[in-house]
N, C-alpha and C positions, 0 to 999 in steps of 0.2 A: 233253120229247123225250129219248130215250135218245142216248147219243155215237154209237152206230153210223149213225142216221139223220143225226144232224148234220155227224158226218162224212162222208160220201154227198154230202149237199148241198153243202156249203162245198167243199170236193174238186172236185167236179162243173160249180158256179160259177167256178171261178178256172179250171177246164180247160176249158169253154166261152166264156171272155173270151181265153183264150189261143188257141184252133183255130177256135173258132164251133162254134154247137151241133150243126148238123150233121155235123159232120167228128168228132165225138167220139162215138167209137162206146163199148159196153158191157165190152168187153177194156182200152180203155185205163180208163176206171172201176174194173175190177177191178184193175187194176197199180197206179193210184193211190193206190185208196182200200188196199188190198190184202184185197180180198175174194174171195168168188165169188158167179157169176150167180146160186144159188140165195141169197143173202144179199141184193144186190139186189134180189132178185123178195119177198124175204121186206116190205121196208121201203117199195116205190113198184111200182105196177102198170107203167110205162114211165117213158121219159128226159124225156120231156116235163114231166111230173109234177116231177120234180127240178128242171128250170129254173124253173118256174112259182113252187116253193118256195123255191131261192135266190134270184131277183129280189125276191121277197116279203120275203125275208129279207133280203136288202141292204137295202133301201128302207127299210125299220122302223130298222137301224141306223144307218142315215145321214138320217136324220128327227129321231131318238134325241136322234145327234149334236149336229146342226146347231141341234136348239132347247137342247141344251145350254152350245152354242158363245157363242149369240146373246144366250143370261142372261146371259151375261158380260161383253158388251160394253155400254159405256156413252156411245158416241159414237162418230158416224162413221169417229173417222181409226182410232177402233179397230176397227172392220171390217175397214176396208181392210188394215189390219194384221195381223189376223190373216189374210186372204183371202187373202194375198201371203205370210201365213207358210205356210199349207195350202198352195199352188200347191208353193214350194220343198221343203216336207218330203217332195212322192211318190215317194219311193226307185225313184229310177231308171225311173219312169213303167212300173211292173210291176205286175203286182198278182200279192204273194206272200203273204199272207193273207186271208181273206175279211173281216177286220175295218181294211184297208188302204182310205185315201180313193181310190179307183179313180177314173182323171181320166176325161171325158165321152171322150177320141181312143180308150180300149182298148174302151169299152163301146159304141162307137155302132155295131158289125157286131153286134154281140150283138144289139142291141135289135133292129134291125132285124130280125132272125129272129123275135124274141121277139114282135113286134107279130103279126105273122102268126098264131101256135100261143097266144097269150095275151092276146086285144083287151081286157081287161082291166086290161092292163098302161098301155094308152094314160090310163088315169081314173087312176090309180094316180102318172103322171109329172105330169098335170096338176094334180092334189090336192099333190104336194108342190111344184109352182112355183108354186101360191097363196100355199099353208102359206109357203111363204122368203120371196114375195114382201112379202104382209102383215106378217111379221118386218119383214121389210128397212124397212118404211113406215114401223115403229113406230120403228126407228133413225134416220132420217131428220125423223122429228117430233119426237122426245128433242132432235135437234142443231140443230130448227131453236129449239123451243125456248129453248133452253140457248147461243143466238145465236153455234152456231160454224160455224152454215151460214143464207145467206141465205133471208130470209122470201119471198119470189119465186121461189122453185125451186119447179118440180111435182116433187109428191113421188112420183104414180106413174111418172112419165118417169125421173128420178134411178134410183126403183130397178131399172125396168127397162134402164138403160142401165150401170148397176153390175154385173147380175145377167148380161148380154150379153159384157161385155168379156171374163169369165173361158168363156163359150161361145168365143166368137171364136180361145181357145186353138187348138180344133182347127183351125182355118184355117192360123193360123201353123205347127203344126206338119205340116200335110198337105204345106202349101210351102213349106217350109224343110228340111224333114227336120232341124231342129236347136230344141232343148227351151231352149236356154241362149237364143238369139233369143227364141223365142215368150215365153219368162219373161218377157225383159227389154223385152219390148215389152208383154206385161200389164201389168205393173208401171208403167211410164210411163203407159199409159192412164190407171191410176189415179189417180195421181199428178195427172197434167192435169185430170182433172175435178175430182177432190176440191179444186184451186187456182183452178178456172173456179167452185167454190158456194161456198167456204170464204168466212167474214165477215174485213174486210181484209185 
């Protein structure tokens, strides 16, 4: 892909998680990106097109990501460790670059537009909460394993109730309106399970 397109996209994405896709018309495109309509029209038929391609493009890097994340851990508490170090590092719960872990509270108006103009998108969210989950299962069996988590744990319940708590984020933050609570109440979730499966 040439930078003019990439930049179009990524630009387009982060100014769609920031307004929703709707509200982001083809002028603020061109101030962003600092183009003009005939440069647009040269690289995407329409605005749709663009979303359809940054989501695409998110999802690939954050798939990328996460199965790079996941080689690297070798037991549980190191999950949870890093999953609680990911939650704190998202500057300021913004998303200022398209290559930024954007938390599920900035993207979930997004998506919702997205499912509408892109039912595609729906196989696309479901493929990668296999894809983590089957990850997650295979950490779970290394620790039950490696007896640092008890052999009586269902392993698909664990992962799904692991993979839940950091969803549950946006609850806390919808009612709280405070990032430092929802943290610190992820983080105790965590905490508490990991010591309700952990061996002695």
């Amino acid at each position: 892909m040439n930078g003019t397109r990439d930049t179009i996209i990524e630009t387009a994405f982060l100014l769609f998680l920031k307004k929703g896709y709707k509200a982001v018309t083809l002028t603020d495109l061109e101030r962003a990106v600092g183009m003009t309509r005939g440069t647009f029209y040269y690289h995407f038929l329409n605005k749709e097109e663009v979303l359809k391609e940054g989501v695409t493009r998110y999802y690939r890097m954050l798939n990328c990501r996460r199965a790079e994340e996941i080689g690297r851990v070798h037991s549980l508490r190191e999950f949870i460790d890093l999953t609680i170090h990911n939650l704190l590092e998202i500057e300021n719960y913004g998303a200022k670059r398209f290559d930024s872990d954007i938390p599920e509270i900035l993207c979930l108006s997004l998506m919702v537009e997205v499912i509408s103009l892109y039912p595609e998108f729906k196989q696309m969210v479901s493929n990668t909460k296999s894809s983590w989950m089957s990850k997650l299962e295979g950490v779970i069996l290394e620790a039950k394993k490696n007896k640092e988590i008890r052999d009586d744990v269902d392993t698909s319940i664990l992962a799904k109730n692991l993979l839940n708590i950091s969803i549950g984020l946006i609850h806390y933050v919808v009612m709280h309106q405070d990032i430092a609570y929802a943290l610190s109440s992820v983080r105790y979730q965590y905490e508490q399970l990991y010591s309700l499966v952990k061996v002695g």
